[in-house]
N, C-alpha and C positions, 0 to 999 in steps of 0.2 A: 615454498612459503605458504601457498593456503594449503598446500595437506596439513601441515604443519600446524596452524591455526586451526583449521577442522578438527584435528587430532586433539587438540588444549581442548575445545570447547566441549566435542564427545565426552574427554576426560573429568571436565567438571559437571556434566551434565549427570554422565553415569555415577559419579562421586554424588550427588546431590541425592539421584535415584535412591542413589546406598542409604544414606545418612537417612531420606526418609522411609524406608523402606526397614529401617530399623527402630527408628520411634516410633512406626507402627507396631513393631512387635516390642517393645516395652510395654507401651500402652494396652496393649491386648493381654499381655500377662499379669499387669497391674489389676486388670477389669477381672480378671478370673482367681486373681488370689485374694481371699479371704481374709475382709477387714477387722480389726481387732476387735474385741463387742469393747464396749463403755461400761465399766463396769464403777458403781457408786455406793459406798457405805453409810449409812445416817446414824448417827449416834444417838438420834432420841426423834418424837415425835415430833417435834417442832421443826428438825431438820426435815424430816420428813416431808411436812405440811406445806412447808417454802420448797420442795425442793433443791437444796442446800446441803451437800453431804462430798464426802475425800473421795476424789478417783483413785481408783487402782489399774494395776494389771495383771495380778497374779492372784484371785480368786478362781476355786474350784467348786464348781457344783454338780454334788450325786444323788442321785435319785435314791433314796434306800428303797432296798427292797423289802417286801410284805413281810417276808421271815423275821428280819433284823427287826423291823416296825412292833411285831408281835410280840418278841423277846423282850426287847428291849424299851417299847414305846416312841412317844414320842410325834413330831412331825414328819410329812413327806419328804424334806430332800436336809442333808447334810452341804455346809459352805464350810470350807476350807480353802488354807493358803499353804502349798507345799514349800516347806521347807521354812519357816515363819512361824514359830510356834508360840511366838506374842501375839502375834494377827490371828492367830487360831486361838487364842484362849480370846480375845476380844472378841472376835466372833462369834465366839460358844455364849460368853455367858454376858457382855457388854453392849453388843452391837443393835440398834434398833430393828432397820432394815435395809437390805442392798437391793439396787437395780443392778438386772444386766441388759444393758439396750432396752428394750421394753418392757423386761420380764421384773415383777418385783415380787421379792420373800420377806415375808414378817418374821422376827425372831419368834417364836413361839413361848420362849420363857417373859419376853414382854408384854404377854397378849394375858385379858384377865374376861373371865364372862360371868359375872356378878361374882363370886369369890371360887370359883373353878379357876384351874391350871388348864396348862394343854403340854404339858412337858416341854421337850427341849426341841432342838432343830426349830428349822423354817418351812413355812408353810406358802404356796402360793397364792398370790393375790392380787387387788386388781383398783385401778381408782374410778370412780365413777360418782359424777353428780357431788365432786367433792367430798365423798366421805371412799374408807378404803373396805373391799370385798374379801375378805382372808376364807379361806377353804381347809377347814380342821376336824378334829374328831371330835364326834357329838359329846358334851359334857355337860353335866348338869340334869335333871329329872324333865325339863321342856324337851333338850335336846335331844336328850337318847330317849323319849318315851317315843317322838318322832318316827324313830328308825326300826322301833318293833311293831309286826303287823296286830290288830286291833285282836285277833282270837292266837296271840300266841300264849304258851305255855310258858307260864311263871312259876320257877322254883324258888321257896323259900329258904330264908337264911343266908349265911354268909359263903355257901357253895355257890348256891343259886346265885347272888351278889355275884360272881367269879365268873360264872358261866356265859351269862347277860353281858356284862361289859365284853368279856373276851369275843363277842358276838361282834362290839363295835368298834374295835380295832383298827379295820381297816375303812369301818364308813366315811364318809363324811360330811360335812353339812357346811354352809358360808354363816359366818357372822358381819357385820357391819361395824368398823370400828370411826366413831365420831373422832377428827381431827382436833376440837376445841374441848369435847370433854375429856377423852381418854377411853373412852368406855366401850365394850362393845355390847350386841342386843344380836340376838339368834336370828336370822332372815327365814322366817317359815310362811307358812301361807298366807299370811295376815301383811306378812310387813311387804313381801312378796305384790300383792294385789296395791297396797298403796303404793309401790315403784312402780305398778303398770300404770296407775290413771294417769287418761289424758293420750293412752295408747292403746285404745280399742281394739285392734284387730289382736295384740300382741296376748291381752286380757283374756282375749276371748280365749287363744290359746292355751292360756294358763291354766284357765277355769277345767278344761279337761284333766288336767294332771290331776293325779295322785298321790303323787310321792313331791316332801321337803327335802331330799337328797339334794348332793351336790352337783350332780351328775346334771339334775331336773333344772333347780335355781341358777344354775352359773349358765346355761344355755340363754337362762331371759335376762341375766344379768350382762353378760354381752353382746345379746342383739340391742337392750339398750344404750352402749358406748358410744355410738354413732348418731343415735335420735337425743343424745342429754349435751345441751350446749356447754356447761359448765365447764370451766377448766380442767381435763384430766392431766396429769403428771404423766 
C-alpha cells in the first residue's frame, strides 16, 4: 500500500515535471520566433498626421538597386503585395504612406517641393518635432546646386543638363514635409542650424560640416529624436 501511494505521487509529480518542463520549451521557442512587423497603409496626409491608417500583413519592401534607380529613376525602396495586384496598383500610384513597425516610406509621387516631382516609389523617413523628415533626390536648382562642389565643371546646353543630373541620381538630401500645409521646404544649412537651437553642443557639431547631404543632415536629424519632446509617430 505506501509503495503503492509513493508510486501515484512520483507518478504525478514526474507527470507535473513533464507538463512543465514542456511550457518551458514552448515559451522558449515562442521568445525566438520572430514576431510579425505591424505593418500600416495611410491613404493620405491626414491619415498620416493622426496616425490612423489599414493594417496589413502581406506587404513587401525592396530596396532597389542603384542600376534600376539610374535606368529607371525614381525613389529608394519599391512596396509591394505579392500576389494582390489591386494592392499593388494602390500602392504605386494611390497610397500616401506605410509604416512597418517603426520604419515609415512616403510615396514619392505624393511628395511635391515647390512645383518639382521626385518620381515614383518610396522614400524613407522619419517624424520628428511634428513634422515629417523624407530623404530623396536633390531636385530643384537649391537642391542640386547643394550637391555640386563650388569649382565644378559646368557644361553647357541640354548634354551638359543630362550630364549634371545624371551626377544626382543616386544623392540625396532630406526635405521637411509640414503636416498642416502639405508642403515641403529643402533642410539645408540654414534650416538645419534653426532645428539645432537650444542644442549647443550638437550646433557646434554642425558648424563643422560641410556638406547638406543626407548622409550629414539625417545624422543630426536623429540625434535629435530623443532631445525633441513632441509627439513622434
Amino acid at each position: 500500500m505506501y509503495l503503492s501511494l509513493a508510486k501515484t505521487k512520483f507518478q504525478k509529480r514526474g507527470g507535473w515535471d513533464m507538463k512543465k518542463s514542456w511550457l518551458s520549451g514552448v515559451l522558449m521557442l515562442l521568445a525566438v520566433l520572430p514576431a510579425a512587423a505591424q505593418q500600416v497603409m495611410y491613404s493620405n496626409l491626414k491619415e498620416l498626421a493622426e496616425n490612423r491608417g489599414d493594417t496589413v500583413t502581406t506587404l513587401k519592401i525592396e530596396k532597389r538597386t542603384k542600376n534600376r534607380i539610374y535606368l529607371m529613376g525614381g525613389a529608394d525602396y519599391r512596396i509591394t503585395a505579392d500576389g494582390n495586384p489591386g494592392l499593388c496598383h494602390y500602392l504605386k500610384s494611390r497610397c500616401y504612406a506605410v509604416r512597418v513597425d517603426t520604419s515609415l516610406y512616403v510615396n514619392c509621387r505624393k511628395m511635391r517641393y515647390k512645383h518639382y516631382r521626385f518620381g515614383q516609389w518610396y522614400a524613407p523617413a522619419m517624424w520628428l518635432g511634428g513634422k515629417v523628415y523624407f530623404c530623396a533626390q536633390p531636385v530643384g536648382q537649391a537642391a542640386a546646386s547643394t550637391m555640386a562642389p563650388d569649382d565644378a565643371t559646368r557644361l553647357g546646353g541640354e548634354v551638359g543638363d543630362a550630364i549634371n543630373a545624371s551626377g544626382l541620381v543616386h544623392a540625396r538630401v532630406y526635405y521637411e514635409l509640414n503636416p498642416e500645409t502639405g508642403k515641403s521646404e529643402f533642410v539645408g544649412r540654414r534650416q538645419m542650424m534653426r532645428l539645432l537651437d537650444g542644442y549647443p553642443a550638437l550646433r557646434a557639431e554642425f558648424e563643422k560640416e560641410t556638406s547638406e547631404s543626407a548622409e550629414v543632415i539625417g545624422k543630426y536629424l536623429r540625434a535629435l529624436r530623443p532631445l525633441i519632446t513632441t509627439i513622434n509617430h
